[in-house]
C-alpha positions in Angstrom: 40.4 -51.0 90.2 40.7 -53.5 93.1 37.7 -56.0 93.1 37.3 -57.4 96.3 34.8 -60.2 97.8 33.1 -60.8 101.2 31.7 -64.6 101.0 29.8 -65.2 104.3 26.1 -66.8 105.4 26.2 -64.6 108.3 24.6 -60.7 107.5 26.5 -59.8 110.8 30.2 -60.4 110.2 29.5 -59.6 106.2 28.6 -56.3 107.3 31.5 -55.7 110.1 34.2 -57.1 107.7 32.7 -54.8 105.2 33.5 -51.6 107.0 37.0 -52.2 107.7 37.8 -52.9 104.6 35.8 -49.9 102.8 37.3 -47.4 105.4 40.8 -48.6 104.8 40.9 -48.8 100.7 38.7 -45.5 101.3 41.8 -44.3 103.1 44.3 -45.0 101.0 42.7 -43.4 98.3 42.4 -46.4 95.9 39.4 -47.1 93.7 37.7 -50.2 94.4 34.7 -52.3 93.9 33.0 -54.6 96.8 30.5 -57.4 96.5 29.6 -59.3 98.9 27.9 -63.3 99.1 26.2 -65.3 101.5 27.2 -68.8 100.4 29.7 -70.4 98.0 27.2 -71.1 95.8 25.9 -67.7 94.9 29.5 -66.8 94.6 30.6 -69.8 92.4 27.4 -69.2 90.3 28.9 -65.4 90.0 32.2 -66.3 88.6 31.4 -65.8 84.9 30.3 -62.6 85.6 33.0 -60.9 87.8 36.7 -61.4 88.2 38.2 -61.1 92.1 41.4 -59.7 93.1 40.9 -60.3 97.4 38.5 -62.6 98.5 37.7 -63.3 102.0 35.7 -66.2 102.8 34.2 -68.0 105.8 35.1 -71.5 105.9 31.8 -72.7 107.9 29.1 -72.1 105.6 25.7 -74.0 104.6 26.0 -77.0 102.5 29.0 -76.1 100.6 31.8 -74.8 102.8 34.3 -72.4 102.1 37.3 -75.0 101.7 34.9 -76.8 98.9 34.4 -73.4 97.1 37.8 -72.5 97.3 38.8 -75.8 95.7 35.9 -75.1 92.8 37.2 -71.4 92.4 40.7 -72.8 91.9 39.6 -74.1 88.7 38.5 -70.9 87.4 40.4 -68.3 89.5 43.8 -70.2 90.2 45.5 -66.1 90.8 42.4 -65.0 93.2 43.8 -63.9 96.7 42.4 -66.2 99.3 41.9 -65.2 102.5 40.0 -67.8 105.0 37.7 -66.6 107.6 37.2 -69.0 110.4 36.2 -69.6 114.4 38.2 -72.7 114.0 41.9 -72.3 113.3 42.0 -76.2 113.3 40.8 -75.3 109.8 44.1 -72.8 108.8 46.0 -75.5 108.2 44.1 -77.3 105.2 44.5 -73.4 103.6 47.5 -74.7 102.3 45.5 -77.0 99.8 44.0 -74.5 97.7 46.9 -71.5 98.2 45.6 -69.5 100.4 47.3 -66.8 100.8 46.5 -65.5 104.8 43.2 -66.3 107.6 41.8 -64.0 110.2 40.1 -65.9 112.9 36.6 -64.9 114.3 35.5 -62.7 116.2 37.0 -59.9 114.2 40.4 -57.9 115.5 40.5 -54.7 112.9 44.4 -54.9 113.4 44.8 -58.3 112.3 42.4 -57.4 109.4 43.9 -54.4 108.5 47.6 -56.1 108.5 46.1 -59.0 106.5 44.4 -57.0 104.0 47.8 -54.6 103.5 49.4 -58.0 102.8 46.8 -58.9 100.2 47.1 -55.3 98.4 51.1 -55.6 98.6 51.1 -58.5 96.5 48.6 -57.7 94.1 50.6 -54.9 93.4 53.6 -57.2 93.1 51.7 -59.0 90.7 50.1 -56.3 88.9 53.7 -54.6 87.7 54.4 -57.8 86.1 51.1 -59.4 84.8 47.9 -58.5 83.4 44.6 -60.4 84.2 41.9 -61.0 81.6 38.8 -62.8 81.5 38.5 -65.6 79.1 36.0 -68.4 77.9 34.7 -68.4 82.1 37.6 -68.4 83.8 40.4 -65.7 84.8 43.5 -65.3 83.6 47.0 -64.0 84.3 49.2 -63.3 81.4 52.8 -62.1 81.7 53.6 -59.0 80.8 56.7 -60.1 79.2 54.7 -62.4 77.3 52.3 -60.1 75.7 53.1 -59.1 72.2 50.2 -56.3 71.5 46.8 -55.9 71.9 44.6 -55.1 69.5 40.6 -53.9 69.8 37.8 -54.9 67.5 34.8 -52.8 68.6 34.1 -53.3 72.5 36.7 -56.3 71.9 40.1 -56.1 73.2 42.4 -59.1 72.1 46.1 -59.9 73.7 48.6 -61.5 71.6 51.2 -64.0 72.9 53.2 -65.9 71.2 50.8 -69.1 71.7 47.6 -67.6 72.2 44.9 -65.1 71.7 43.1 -64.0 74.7 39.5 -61.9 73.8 37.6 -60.1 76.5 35.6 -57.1 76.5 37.6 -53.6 77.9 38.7 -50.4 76.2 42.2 -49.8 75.0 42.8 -46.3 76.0 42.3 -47.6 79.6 44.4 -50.6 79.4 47.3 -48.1 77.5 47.3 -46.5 81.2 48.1 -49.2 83.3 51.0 -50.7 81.1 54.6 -49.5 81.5 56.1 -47.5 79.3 57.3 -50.7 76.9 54.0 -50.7 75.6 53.4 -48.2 72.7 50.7 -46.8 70.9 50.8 -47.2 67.3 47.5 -46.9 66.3 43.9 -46.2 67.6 43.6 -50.1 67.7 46.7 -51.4 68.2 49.2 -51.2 71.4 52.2 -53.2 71.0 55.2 -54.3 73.4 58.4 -52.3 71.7 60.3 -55.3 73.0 58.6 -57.6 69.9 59.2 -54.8 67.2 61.6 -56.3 64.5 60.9 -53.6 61.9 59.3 -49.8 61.6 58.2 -48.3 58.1 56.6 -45.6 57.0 52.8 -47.3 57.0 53.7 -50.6 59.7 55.3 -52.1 62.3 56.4 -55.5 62.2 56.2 -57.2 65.7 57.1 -60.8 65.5 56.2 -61.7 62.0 53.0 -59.5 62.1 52.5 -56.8 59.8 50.5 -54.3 62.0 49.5 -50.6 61.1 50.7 -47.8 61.8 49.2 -44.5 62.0 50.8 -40.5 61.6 49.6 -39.6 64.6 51.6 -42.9 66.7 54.5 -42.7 64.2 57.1 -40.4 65.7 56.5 -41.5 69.3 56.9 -45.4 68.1 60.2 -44.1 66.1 62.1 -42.6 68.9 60.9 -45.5 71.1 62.6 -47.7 68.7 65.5 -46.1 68.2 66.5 -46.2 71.9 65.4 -50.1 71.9 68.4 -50.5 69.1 71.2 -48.1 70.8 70.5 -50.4 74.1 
């Protein structure tokens, strides 16, 4: 799922931005969810909520602008994809502050939209092969997949182990199993682990770096074989 964001005062140029970007995800047959916002404060206000993979954002807007917001949204969305939205390209220069990652000036060319937006989904696919992004205490994070020792779910809980911290947000695991590369391994119906951290397998658990985790029949000879080639490597 890609999330992206329109932040705009203008209904207008919401609206055109909108279309080009709907028909071309549409196109490329990727699922995707759109919101849009008609000031940085409505969308700052919306952060808890949602989590943004593309985000493109007028710079001249009401009271708080969109080089403001972006400088608030760093603080809670530091991997966001930026992508400014201006008449002025005096302003594409100060983009460079807060990481933004491409602009499109005003009024609207779909090629230079389309070509920006490609940009935006190349990356996030970059990204996506080696990282997973939670939601945790307000604020979005990126965690390595390298880092990640298992994850484990508690209800409508999902937790990810690294080796420093536990991140907690609210998912299911069978859908998480399916974005993960083959590394990660079932081993029971609430725990997926990372075969890279497995120091031991018995008949009844799986030690993964000092953790005594369980392990279930129905996991056991797909975790077994997994491990096996891990040790011939």
């Amino acid at each position: 799922m890609i999330r992206v964001t329109i932040c705009d005062d203008e209904q207008k140029q919401r609206n055109e931005l909108r279309r080009v970007v709907e028909r071309s995800l549409q196109l490329k047959g990727l699922e995707y969810q759109l919101q849009e916002f008609e000031n940085g404060e409505a969308l700052l206000a919306g952060l808890s909520a949602v989590s943004i993979d593309i985000l493109f954002m007028d710079i001249e807007m009401g009271q708080l602008n969109g080089m403001e917001t972006a400088r608030l949204l760093r603080k809670h969305a530091p991997e966001t994809l930026l992508i400014f939205v201006t008449s002025h390209p005096d302003y594409v220069f100060q983009g460079y502050e807060v990481k933004a990652l491409n602009y499109i000036l005003k009024p609207y060319k779909e090629q230079k939209i389309l070509e920006v937006l490609d940009s935006a989904l190349a990356e996030l696919s970059e990204e996506a092969e080696q990282s997973f992004s939670v939601k945790h205490k307000g604020s979005q994070k990126r965690l390595l997949l390298r880092d990640i020792r298992y994850f484990w779910s508690e209800r409508r809980k999902i937790h990810v182990q690294t080796e420093e911290e536990t991140f907690t947000f609210y998912g299911k695991l069978n859908e998480i199993e399916e974005e993960m590369p083959e590394c990660f391994i079932r081993i029971h119906n609430r725990y997926l682990v990372n075969i890279n951290f497995v120091d031991e397998v018995s008949s009844e658990h799986v030690l993964c770096t000092g953790q005594m985790l369980p392990l279930s029949r129905t996991h056991k000879q797909t975790l077994q074989v997994a491990f096996a080639k891990l040790l011939l490597e």
